[in-house]
N, C-alpha and C positions, 0 to 999 in steps of 0.2 A: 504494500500500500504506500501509494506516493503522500510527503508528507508536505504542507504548504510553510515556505517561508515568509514572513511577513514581507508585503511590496516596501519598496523603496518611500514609497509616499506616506507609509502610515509609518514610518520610522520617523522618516525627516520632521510629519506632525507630530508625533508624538516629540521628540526633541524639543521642536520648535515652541510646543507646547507649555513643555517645562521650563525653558527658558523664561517665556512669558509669563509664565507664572511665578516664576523667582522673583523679576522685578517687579510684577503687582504687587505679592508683600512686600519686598524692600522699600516700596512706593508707600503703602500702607504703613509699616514699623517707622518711615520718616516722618510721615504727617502725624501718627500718634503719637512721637517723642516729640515733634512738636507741640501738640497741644499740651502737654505736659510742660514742656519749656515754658511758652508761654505763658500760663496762667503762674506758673513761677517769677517772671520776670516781670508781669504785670503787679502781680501782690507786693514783691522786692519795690520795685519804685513808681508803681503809682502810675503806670503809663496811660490810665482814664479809659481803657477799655471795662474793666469790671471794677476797679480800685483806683479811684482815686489820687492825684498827687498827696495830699493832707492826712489819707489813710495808707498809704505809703509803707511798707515795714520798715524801711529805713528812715522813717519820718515819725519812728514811732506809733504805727497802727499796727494791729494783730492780724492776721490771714484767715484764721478761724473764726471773730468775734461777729464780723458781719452775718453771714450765712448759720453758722452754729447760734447763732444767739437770737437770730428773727428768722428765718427762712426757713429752718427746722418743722416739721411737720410727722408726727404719726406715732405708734408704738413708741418709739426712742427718744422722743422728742426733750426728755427732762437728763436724759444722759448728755444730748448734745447739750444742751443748755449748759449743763454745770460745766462739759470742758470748754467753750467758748471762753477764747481770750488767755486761756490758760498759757503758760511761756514755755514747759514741754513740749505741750499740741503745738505750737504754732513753728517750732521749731524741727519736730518730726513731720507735719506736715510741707512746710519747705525744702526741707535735706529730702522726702522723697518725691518732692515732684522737683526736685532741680534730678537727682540722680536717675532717677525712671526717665528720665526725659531724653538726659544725657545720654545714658546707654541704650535707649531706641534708636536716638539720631548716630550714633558711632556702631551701632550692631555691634557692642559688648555686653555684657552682663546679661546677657539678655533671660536668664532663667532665674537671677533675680530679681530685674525688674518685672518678670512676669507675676512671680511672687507678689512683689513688694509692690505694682500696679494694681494687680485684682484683688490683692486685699484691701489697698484705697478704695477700688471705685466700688467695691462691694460694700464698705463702711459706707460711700458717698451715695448710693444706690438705698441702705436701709432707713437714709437719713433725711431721704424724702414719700417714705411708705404711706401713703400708694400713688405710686407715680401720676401724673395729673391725667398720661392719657391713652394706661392701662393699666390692666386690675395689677400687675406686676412687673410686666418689662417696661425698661426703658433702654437710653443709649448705655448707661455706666454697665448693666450685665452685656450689654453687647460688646461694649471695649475691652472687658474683662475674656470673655472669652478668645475675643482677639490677640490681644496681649499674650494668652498662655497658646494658642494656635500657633503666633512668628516665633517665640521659643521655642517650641516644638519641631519647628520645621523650619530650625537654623537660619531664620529670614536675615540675622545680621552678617552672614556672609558674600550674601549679592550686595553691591552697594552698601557697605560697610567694613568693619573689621574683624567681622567673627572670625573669618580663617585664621587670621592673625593672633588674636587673643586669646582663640582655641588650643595655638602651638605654643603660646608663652610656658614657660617654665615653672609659673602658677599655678595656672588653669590646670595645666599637665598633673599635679599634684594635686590639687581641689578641682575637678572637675563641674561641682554645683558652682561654680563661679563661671560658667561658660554660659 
């Protein structure tokens, strides 16, 4: 019985395919360590997208107190209340969106900022329960999943530094830092 080799054409698509698909997530892990960046560097100084010049963290405003302390809505609402404004919170919550952000845009660290993303936007996610406009999803469970999808599927090595980071003499040794 003759056996069929795959044609020339469904190879080259299939290839081509993948390829395409590497830099959609690469494309995707840039825009979401952007958005991450951003809302880091907005709350830092105040650039008047969501934050203020005068509420500014460098101006002495908190990152937390706005949204934790009036925006809060549902089940949780007296936990965020009390950390609002708090100076640990506002300070974990900066180091991890300056660092989630970073290591999306460089496709480093990328399995802990997957961690250390989905566990934010799942906090961010319970802390508007029930979403305004469904009984339960909204965008933060969808970036969440996404986030742990480009770790998974090494998206920081297309357009990025994952290859690189991966071979470091670190990584090689702790590998949960890849």
């Amino acid at each position: 019985m003759a056996t069929l080799a795959p044609s020339t054409a469904t190879t080259t698509t299939g290839a081509t395919a993948g390829t395409a698909g590497r830099y959609v997530f690469a494309g995707v892990r840039i825009a979401l360590g952007w958005v991450f960046l951003w809302a880091f560097l907005d709350k830092l100084f105040g650039l008047g997208h969501e934050t203020t010049e005068k509420a500014a963290w460098i101006n002495g405003g908190s990152p937390t107190k706005g949204f934790l302390g009036r925006a809060v809505a549902g089940p949780f609402e007296g936990v965020y209340h009390d950390l609002a404004g708090a100076g640990w919170a506002d300070w974990l919550f900066m180091l991890g969106l300056l660092g989630i952000g970073v290591a999306l845009i460089l496709g480093i660290g990328m399995r802990v900022a997957a961690v250390a993303g989905a566990l934010l936007l799942v906090l961010m996610w319970t802390a508007v329960l029930p979403p305004a406009n469904n009984p339960f999803m909204d965008d933060h469970l969808i970036y969440a999943g996404t986030i742990v999808g480009l770790a998974l599927t090494h998206a920081g090595d297309t357009l990025g530094l994952g290859r690189w980071w991966g071979g470091t003499a670190l990584v090689r040794k702790a590998p949960w830092l890849r």
